[in-house]
C-alpha positions as CSV (number, residue, x, y, z in Angstrom):
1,X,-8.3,11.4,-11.1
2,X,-6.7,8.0,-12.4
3,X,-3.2,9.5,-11.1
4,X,-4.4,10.0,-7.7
5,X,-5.9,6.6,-7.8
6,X,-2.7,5.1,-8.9
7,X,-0.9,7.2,-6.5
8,X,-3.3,5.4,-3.5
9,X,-2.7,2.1,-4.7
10,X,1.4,3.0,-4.7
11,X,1.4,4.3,-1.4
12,X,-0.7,0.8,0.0
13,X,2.2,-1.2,-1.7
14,X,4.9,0.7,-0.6
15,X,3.4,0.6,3.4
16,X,2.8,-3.1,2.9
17,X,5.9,-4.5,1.3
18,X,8.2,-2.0,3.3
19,X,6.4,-3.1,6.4
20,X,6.3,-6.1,5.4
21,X,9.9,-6.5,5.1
22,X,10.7,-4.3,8.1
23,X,8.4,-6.7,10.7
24,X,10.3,-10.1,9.0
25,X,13.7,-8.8,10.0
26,X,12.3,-7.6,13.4
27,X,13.2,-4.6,12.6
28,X,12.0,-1.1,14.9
29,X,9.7,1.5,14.7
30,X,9.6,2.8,11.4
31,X,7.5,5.1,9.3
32,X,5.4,2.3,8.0
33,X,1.7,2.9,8.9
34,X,1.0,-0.7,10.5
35,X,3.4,0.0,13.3
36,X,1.9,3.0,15.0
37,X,-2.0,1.9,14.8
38,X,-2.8,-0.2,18.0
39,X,-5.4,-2.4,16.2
40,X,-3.1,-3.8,14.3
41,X,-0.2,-5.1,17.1
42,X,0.1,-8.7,16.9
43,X,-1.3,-8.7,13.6
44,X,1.6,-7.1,11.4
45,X,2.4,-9.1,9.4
46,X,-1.2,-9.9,8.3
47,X,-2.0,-6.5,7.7
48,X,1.4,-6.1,5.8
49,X,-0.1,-8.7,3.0
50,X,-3.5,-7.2,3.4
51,X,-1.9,-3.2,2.7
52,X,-0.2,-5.2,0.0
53,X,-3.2,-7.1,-1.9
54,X,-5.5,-3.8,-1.7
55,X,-2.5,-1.8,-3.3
56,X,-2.0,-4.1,-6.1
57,X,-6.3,-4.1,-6.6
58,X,-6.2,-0.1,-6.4
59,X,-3.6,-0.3,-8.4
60,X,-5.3,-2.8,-11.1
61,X,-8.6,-0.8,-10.7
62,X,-6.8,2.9,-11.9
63,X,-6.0,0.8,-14.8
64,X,-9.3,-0.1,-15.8
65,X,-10.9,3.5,-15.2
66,X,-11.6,5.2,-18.2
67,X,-10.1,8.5,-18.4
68,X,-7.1,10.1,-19.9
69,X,-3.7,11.1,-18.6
70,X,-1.7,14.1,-19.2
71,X,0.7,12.0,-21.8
72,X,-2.5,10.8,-23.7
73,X,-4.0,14.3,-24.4
């Protein structure tokens, strides 16, 4: 479970910061999420930092989940 967790808070960081980067160079349509949801247009870059803060806080919170990992066992 702590994987997948990790994994979801990956994912979020990867969409923000790539989307993040892509909207500051103007770049096109990509494959990042923010792009190709309509409540988001004219917000981008706002919900570029946003995917980006709750990555890094799902990403914190796997961290702090008790559990054990394959390596661990």
């Amino acid at each position: 479970m702590k994987e997948i967790i990790s994994g979801l808070g990956l994912l979020f960081v990867i969409q923000g910061v790539g989307g993040l980067i892509n909207h500051l160079t103007n770049g096109g349509k990509s494959w990042f999420l923010v792009n190709y949801i309509n409540a988001f247009q004219g917000f981008e870059i706002v919900m570029d930092i946003i995917f980006i803060v709750v990555g890094g806080v799902i990403s914190l919170a796997s961290w702090k989940i008790g559990g054990t990992t394959k390596g661990e066992n």
